[in-house]
C-alpha positions as a printed Julia matrix, in Angstrom:
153×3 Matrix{Float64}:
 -11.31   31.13    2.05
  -8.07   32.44    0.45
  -7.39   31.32   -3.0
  -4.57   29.14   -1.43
  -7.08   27.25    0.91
  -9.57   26.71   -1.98
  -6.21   25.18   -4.33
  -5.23   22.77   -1.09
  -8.97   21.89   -0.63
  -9.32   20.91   -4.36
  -5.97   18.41   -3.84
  -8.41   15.47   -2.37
  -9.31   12.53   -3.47
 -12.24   10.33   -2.89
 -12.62    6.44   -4.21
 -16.06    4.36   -3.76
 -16.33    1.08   -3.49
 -18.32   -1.78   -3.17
 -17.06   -5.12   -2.26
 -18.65   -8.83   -1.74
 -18.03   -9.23    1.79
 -19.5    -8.52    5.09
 -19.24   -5.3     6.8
 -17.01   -6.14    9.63
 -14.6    -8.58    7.82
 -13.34   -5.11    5.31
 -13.42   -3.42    8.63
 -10.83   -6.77   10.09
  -8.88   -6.24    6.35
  -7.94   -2.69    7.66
  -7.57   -3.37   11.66
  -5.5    -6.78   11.35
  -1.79   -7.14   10.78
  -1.67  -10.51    9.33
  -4.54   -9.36    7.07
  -2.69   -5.99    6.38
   0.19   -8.32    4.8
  -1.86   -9.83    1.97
  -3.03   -6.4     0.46
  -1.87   -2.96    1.83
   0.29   -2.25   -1.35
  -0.33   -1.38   -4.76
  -0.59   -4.27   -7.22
   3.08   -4.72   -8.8
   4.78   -4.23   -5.47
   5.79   -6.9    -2.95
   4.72   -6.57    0.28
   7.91   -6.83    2.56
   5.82   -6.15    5.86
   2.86   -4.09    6.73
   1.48   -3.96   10.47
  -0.68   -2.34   12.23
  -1.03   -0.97   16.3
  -4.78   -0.63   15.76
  -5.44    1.97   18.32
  -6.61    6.26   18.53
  -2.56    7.09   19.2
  -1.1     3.56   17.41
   1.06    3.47   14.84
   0.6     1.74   11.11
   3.13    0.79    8.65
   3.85   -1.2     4.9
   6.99   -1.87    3.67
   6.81   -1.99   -0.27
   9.16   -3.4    -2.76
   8.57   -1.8    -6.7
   9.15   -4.13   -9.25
  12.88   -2.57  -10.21
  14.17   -3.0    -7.0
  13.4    -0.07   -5.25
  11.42    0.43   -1.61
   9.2     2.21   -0.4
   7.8     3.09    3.38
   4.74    4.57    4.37
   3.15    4.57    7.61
   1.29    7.04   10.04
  -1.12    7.42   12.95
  -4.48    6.66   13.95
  -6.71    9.25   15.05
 -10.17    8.21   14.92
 -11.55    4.64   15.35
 -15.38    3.52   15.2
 -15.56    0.34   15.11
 -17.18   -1.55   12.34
 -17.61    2.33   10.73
 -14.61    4.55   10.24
 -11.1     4.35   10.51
  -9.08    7.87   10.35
  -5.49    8.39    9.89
  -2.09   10.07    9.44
  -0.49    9.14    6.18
   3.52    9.62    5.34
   5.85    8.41    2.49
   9.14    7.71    4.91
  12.43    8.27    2.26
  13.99   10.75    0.45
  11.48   11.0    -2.81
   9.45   14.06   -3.94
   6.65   13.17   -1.8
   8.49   12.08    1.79
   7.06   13.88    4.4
   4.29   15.63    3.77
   1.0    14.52    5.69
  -2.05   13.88    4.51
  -5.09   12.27    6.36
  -7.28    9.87    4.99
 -10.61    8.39    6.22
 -12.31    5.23    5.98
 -15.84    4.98    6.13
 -17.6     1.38    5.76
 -21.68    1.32    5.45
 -23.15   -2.18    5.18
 -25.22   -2.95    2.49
 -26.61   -6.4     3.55
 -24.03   -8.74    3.21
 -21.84   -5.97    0.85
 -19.81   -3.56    2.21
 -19.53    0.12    0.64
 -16.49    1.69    1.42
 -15.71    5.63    0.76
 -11.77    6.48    1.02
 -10.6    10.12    1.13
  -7.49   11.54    1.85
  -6.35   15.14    1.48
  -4.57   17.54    1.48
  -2.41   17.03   -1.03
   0.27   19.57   -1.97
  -0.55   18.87   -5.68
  -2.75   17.43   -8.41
  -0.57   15.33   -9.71
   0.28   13.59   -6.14
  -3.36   13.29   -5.68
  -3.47   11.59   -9.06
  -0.35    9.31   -8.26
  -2.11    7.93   -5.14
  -5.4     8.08   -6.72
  -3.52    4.96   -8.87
  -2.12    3.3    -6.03
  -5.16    3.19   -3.69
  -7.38    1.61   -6.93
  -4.74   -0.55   -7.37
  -4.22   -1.71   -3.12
  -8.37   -1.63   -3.15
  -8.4    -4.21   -6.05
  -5.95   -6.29   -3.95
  -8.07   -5.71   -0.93
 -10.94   -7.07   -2.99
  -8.78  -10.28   -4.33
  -7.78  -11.06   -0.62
 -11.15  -10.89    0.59
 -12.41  -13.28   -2.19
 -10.18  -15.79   -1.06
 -11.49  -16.11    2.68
């Protein structure tokens, strides 16, 4: 591994959690449009839209609005789907800021815990630490509004 590879490879990042809520009703948070609406956003941004074409080859998107005004698009592709159990994708800021266009993947992997759900998200590679570390803060913060819209249901 060239000291480049090793640098990219270090640019992941990896979040546990555990929520209150049955295994496949997380996995129905990430596979469901209308649920997709009520949480796949940071916490401080609106939620214009967010949708999903939950499919290996479908699209996803979420259409963000910051607190100042400004918006934000991300979307990407699926590429792996086991149902109940992981959920792997393409994932792409759409736009003209630092971070537009550049790829990462990220994977979802839910194990149930008897009547909990633990979920592991990872995405890499990041070009940078410090893009790592910004969506390190917005995937907390859209996983703590995951866990509010699941306590409501």
């Amino acid at each position: 591994m060239s000291v480049e590879d090793t640098a990219a490879a270090s640019h992941e990042l990896t979040i546990t959690r555990i929520f209150d809520a049955p295994r496949d009703l997380v996995f129905e948070m990430w596979s469901d449009s209308a649920h997709m609406k009520n949480w796949f956003g940071p916490t401080g941004m609106t939620i214009l839209d967010a949708g999903t074409d939950f499919r290996v080859g479908g699209k996803w998107f979420s259409h963000l609005r910051t607190e100042s005004g400004g918006e934000h698009k991300m979307g990407g592709v699926y590429r792996e789907i086991v149902v109940l159990e992981r959920i792997v994708f393409t994932h792409i800021w759409e736009g003209t800021d630092a971070h537009s266009g550049f790829e990462t993947i990220v994977t979802v992997t839910l194990k149930d815990l008897g009547g909990k759900t633990e979920l592991v998200f990872h995405q890499a590679a990041f070009e940078t630490a410090s893009a790592s570390d910004s969506h390190e803060d917005g995937w907390n913060k859209c996983l703590d509004r995951l866990a509010a819209a699941l306590a409501k249901i």
